[in-house]
C-alpha positions as CSV (number, residue, x, y, z in Angstrom):
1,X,8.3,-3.9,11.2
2,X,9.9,-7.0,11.4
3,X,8.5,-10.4,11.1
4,X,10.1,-12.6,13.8
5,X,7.7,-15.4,13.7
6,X,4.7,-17.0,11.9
7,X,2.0,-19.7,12.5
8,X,0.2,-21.5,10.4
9,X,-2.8,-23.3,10.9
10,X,-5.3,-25.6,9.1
11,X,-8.7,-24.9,10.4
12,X,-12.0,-26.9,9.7
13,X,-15.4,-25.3,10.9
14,X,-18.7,-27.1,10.9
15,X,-21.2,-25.4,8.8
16,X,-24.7,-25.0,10.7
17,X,-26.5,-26.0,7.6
18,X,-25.3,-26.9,4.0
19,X,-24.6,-24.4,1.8
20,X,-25.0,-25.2,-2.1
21,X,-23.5,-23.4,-5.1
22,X,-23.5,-24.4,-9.0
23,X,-20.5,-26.6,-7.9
24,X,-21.7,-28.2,-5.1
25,X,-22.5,-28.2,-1.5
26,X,-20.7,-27.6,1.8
27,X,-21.5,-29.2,5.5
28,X,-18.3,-27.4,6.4
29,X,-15.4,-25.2,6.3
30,X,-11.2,-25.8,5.8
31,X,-9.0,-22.8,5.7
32,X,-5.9,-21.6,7.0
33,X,-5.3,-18.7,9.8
34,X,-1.8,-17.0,9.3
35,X,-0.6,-15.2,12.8
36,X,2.8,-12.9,12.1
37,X,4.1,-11.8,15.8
38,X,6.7,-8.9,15.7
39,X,7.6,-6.3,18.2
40,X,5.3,-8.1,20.4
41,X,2.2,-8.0,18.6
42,X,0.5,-10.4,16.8
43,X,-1.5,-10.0,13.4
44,X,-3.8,-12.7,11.8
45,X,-4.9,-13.2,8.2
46,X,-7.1,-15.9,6.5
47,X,-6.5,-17.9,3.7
48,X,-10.3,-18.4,2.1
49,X,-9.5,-21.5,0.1
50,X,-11.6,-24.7,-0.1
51,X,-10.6,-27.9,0.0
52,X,-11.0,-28.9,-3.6
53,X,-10.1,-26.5,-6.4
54,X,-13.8,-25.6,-6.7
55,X,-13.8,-21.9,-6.9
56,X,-10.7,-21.7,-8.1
57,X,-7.4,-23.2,-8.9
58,X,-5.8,-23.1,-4.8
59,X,-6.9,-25.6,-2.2
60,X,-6.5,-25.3,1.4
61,X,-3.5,-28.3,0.8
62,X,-1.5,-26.3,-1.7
63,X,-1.8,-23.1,0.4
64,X,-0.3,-24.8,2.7
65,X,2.6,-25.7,0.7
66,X,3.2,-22.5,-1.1
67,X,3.3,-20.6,2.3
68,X,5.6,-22.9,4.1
69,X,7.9,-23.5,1.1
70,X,8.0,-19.9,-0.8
71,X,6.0,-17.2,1.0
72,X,7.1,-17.3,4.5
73,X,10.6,-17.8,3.8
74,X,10.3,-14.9,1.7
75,X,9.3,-12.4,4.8
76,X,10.5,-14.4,7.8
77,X,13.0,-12.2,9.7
78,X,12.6,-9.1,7.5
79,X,12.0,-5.8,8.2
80,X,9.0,-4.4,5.9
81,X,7.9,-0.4,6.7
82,X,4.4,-0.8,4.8
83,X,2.2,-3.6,4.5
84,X,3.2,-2.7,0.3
85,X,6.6,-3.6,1.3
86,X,5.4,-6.8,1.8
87,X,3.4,-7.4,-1.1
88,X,6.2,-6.1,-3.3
89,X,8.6,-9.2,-2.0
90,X,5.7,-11.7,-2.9
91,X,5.2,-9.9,-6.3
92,X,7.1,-12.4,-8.6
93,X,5.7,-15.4,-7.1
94,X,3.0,-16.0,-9.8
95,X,-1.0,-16.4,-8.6
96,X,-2.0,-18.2,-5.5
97,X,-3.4,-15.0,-4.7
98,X,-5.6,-16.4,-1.4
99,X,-1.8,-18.0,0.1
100,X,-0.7,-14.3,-0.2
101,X,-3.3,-12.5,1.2
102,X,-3.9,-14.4,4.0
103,X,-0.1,-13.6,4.8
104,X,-0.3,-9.9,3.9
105,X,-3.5,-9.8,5.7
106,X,-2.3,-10.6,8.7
107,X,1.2,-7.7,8.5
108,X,-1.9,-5.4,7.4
109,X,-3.6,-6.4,11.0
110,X,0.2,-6.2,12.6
111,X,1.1,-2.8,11.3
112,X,-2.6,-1.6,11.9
113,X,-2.1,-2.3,15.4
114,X,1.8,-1.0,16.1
115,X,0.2,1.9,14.7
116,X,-2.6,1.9,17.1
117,X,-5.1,2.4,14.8
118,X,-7.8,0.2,13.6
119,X,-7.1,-1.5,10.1
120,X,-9.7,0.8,7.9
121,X,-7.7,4.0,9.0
122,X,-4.3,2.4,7.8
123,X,-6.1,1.3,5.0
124,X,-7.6,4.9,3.6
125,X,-11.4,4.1,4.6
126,X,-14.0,6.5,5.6
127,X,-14.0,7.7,8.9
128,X,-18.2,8.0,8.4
129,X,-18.8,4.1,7.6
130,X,-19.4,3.2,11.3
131,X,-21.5,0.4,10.2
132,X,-21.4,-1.1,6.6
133,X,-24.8,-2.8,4.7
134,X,-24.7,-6.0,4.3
135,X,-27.2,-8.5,1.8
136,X,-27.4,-12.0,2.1
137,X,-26.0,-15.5,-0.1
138,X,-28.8,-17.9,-0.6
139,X,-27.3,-21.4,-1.9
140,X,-29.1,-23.5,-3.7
141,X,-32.1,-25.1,-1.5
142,X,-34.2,-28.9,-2.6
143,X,-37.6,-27.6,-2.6
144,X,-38.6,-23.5,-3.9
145,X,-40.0,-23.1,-0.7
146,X,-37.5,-23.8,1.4
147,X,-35.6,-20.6,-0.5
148,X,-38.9,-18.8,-0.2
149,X,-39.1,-18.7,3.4
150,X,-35.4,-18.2,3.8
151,X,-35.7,-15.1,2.0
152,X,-38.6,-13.8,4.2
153,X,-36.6,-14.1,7.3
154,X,-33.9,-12.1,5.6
155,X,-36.2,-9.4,4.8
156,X,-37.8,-9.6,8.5
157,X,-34.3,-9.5,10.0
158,X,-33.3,-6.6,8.2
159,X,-30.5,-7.4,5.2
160,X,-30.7,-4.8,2.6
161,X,-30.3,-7.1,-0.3
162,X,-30.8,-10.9,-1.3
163,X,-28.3,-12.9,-2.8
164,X,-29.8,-16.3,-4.4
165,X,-27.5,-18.6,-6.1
166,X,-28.8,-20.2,-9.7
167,X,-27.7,-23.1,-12.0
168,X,-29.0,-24.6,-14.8
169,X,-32.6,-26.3,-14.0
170,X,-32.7,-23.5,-11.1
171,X,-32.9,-20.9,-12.6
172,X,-35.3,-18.3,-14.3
173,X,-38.8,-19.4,-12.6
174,X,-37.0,-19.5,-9.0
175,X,-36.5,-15.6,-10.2
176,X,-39.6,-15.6,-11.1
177,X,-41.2,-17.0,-8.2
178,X,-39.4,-14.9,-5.6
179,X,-40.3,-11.4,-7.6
180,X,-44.2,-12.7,-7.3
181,X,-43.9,-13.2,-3.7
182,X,-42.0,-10.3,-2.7
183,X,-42.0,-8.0,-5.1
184,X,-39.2,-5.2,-6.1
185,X,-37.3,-6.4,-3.3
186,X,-33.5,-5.6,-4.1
187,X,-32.3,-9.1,-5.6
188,X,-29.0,-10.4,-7.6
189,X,-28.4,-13.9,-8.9
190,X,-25.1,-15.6,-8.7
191,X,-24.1,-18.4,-11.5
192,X,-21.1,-19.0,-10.3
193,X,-20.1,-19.5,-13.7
194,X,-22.8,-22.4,-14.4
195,X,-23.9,-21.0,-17.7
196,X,-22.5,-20.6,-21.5
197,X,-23.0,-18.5,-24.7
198,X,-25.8,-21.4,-25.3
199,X,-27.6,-20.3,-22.6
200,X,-28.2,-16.7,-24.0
201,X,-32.2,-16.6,-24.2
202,X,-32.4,-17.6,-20.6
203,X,-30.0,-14.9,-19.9
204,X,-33.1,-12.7,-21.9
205,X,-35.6,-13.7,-19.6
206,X,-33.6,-13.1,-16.6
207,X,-33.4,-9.5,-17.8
208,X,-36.8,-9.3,-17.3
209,X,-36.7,-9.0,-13.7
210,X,-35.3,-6.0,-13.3
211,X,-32.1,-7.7,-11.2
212,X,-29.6,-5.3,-9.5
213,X,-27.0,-7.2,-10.9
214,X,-26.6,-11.5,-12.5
215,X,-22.7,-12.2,-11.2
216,X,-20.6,-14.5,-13.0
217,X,-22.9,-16.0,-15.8
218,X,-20.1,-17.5,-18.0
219,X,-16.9,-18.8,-17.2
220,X,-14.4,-18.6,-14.6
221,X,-11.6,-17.4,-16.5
222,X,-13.5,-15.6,-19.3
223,X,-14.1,-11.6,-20.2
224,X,-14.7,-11.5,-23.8
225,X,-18.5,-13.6,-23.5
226,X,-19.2,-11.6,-20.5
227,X,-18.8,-8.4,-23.0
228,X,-21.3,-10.2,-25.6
229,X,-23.5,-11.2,-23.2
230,X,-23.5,-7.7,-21.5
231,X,-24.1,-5.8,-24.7
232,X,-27.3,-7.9,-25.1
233,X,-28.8,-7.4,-21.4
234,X,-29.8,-3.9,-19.6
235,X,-29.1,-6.0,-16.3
236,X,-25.8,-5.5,-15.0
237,X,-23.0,-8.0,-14.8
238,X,-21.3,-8.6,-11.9
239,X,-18.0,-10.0,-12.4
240,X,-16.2,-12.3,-10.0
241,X,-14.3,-15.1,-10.5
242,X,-12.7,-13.5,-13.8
243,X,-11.5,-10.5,-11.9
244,X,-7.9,-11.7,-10.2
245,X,-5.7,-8.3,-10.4
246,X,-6.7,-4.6,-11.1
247,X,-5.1,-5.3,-14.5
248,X,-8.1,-7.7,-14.8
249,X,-10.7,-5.5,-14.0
250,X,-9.5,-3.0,-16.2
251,X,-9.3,-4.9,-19.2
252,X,-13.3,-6.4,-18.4
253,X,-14.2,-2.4,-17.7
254,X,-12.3,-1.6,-21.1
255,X,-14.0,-4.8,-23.3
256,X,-17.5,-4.2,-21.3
257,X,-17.4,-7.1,-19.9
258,X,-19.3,-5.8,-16.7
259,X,-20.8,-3.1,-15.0
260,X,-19.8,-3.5,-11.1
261,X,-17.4,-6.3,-9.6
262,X,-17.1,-8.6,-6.7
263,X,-14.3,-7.7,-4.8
264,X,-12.8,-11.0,-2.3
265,X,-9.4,-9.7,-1.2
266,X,-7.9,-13.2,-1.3
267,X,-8.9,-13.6,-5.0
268,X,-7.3,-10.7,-5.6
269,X,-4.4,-11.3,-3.3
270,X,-4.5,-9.1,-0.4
271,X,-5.6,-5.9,0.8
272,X,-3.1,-4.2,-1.6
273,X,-4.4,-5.5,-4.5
274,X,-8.3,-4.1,-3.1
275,X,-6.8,-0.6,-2.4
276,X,-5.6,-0.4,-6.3
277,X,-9.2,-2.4,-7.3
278,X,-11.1,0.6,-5.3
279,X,-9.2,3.2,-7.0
280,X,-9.4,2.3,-10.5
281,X,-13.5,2.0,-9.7
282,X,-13.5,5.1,-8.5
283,X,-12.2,6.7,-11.8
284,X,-14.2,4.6,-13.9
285,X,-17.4,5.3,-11.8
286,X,-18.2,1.3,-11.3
287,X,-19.6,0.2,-8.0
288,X,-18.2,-2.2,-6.3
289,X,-18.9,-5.0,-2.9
290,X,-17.2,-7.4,-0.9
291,X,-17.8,-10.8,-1.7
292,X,-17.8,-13.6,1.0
293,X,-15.9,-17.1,1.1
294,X,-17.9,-18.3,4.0
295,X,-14.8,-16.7,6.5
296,X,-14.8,-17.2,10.0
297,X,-14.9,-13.9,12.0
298,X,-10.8,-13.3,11.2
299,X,-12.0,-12.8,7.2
300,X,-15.1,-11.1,8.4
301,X,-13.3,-8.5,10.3
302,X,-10.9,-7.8,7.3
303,X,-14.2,-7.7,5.1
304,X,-15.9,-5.4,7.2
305,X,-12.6,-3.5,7.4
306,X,-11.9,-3.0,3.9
307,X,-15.9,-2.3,3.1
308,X,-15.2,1.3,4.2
309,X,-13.0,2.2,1.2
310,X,-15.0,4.4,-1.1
311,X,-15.7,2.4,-4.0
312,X,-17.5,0.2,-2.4
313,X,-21.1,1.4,-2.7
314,X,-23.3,-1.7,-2.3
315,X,-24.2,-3.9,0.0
316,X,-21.7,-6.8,0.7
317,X,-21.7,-10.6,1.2
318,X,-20.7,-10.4,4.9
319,X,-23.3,-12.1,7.5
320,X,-23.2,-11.6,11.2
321,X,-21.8,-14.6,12.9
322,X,-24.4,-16.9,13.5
323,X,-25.1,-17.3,9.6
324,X,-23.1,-20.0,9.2
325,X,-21.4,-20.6,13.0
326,X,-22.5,-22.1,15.8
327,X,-19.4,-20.5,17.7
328,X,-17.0,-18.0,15.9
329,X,-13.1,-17.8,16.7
330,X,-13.7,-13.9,17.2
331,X,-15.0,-12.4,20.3
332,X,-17.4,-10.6,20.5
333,X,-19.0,-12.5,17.6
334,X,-20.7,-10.5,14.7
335,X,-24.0,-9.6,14.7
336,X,-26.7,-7.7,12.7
337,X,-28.2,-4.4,12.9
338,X,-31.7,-3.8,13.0
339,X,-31.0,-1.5,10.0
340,X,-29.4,-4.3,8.1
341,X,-25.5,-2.9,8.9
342,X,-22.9,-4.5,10.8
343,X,-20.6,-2.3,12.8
344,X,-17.4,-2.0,11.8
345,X,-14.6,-3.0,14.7
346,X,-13.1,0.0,16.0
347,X,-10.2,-1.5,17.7
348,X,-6.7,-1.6,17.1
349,X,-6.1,-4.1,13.9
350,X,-8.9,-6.1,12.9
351,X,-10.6,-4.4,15.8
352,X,-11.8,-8.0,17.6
353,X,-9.9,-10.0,19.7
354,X,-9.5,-13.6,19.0
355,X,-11.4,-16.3,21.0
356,X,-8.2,-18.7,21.3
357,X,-9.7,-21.8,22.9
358,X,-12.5,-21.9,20.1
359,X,-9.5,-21.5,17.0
360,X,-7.3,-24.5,19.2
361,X,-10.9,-26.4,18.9
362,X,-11.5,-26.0,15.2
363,X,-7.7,-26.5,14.6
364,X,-6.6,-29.2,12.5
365,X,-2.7,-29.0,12.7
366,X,-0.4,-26.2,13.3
367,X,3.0,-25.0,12.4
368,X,5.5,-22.6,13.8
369,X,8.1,-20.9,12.0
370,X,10.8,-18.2,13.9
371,X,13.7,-16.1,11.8
């Protein structure tokens, strides 16, 4: 297929309520949408960034850039037969992995629907996964509480595992406190790298709690700890912002760094990238799940999408749409099973149609580019 055209937009979304990591807290979200329009069709993709190099080194600003200056000049006006033909051409462009995913994203969604078929079936999912389980992310609240009674309206609404985020200071007796309450519920705690070596005997008494998994403990751009700290602890670790390639996760399975991985396609750089990531999980016989960037229904539907590969055997980060929305840019909007799934879209592409006056709404500024 050829790519005749491309627009990029900034998007901001307002957040219904705050949402607070070990790095701080969000009241909304700024991202980019990328729409590639060939043989009449049109394709979207989203870029995941923030706008600060929180999580990690790519804002929504230098996206921005790197598309209009490097990536899109590199497709516009040529003729790819695969969606891998088009991640081969961005191949030698180094990192800025969510910049190209959000553009192979959208070919992926292009070719998916020139094919007629909806994106898991291009992709190599299972025809069975008519709906996916999804968990919940719970950010970091002011009071225990507060978290406390978040967590019971999760359970009474269905998701099939809690998510809570931890720091330092927030930490083991939040744990602690939601296990007395609720039992063996099915709980993981997320660092998002807040923690060090130093922090070891905490680490200990998290064990304790018989967790399904602790993601990220250590930092952002480390393996080697990770394998200390996992030798030490029968809990499993979760890797996710260390894991950028499939060459990363093989050298953390290798080291023992971890025991299952976060999978965020634009992390990893497109939907490529997750088809080589579920492979090599498959042969090593690690789970995996779909992380979540806070996406608005575009990244939902690719997440949902890309959920019915094989490898992916536990319940995901992605929330119907009135987690974080008051009105999505997809229509129909997401919502949640009573059984705690979310149905995967079984339409042509990303399987949802997009709710155009609600994206010109949320749209910041906009940019067309034509071969």
């Amino acid at each position: 297929m050829r790519v005749e055209q491309v627009r990029l937009r900034q998007v901001r979304m307002p957040l219904k309520s705050y949402f607070e990591t070990s790095f701080g807290r969000q009241y909304d979200r700024e991202f980019l949408i990328v729409e590639v329009r060939g043989e009449g069709l049109r394709g979207y993709g989203e870029v995941s960034t923030m706008a600060a190099p929180l999580y990690n080194e790519e804002t929504t600003a230098s996206a921005w850039v790197i598309l209009e200056q490097n990536f899109i000049p590199q497709v516009l006006g040529r003729d790819f037969p695969h969606p891998h033909d088009l991640a081969a051409a961005l191949q030698h462009f180094r990192r800025n992995h969510m910049a190209k995913a959000g553009l192979e994203n959208a070919f992926w969604d292009l070719y998916a629907r020139a094919q007629g078929q909806p994106l898991w079936a291009v992709l190599g999912g299972d025809p069975a996964r008519k709906a996916v389980p999804v968990g919940i992310s719970l950010g970091i609240q002011e009071h225990p509480e507060t978290l406390l009674d978040q967590i019971a309206q999760a359970l009474q609404r269905g998701y099939r595992r809690i998510k809570v985020k931890i720091r330092p200071g927030w930490d083991e007796p939040i744990i602690a406190a939601i296990r007395e309450r609720f039992g063996d519920i099915p709980l993981m705690a997320d660092a998002n790298s807040a923690f060090t070596l130093a922090d070891l005997d905490l680490l200990r008494r998290l064990d304790r709690h018989g967790l399904m998994m602790i993601e990220q403990p250590l930092a952002h751009d480390d393996i080697v700890d990770h394998a200390r700290v996992q030798a030490e602890l029968s809990t499993p670790i979760c890797l996710d912002e260390s894991i950028h390639s499939p060459e990363d996760a093989r050298r953390a399975l290798d080291l023992g760094s971890c025991r299952i991985i976060n999978v965020k396609v634009g992390r990893v750089g497109g939907l490529s990238a997750v088809q080589a990531l579920d492979r090599l999980a498959r042969q090593r016989g690690v789970p995996l799940w779909c992380g979540g960037m806070l996406e608005s229904g575009i990244g939902r539907a690719i997440n949902l999408h890309l959920t019915t590969l094989p490898g992916f055997t536990l319940p995901g980060d992605t929330s119907p749409s009135d987690r974080y929305w008051e009105r999505d840019i997809v229509s129909p909007p997401f919502t949640l099973n009573a059984d705690g799934t979310i149905t995967v879209p079984t339409g042509t592409g990303i399987g949802v149609d997009i709710d155009e006056e609600a994206l010109d709404h949320y749209t910041v500024t906009a940019k067309d580019f034509a071969a």
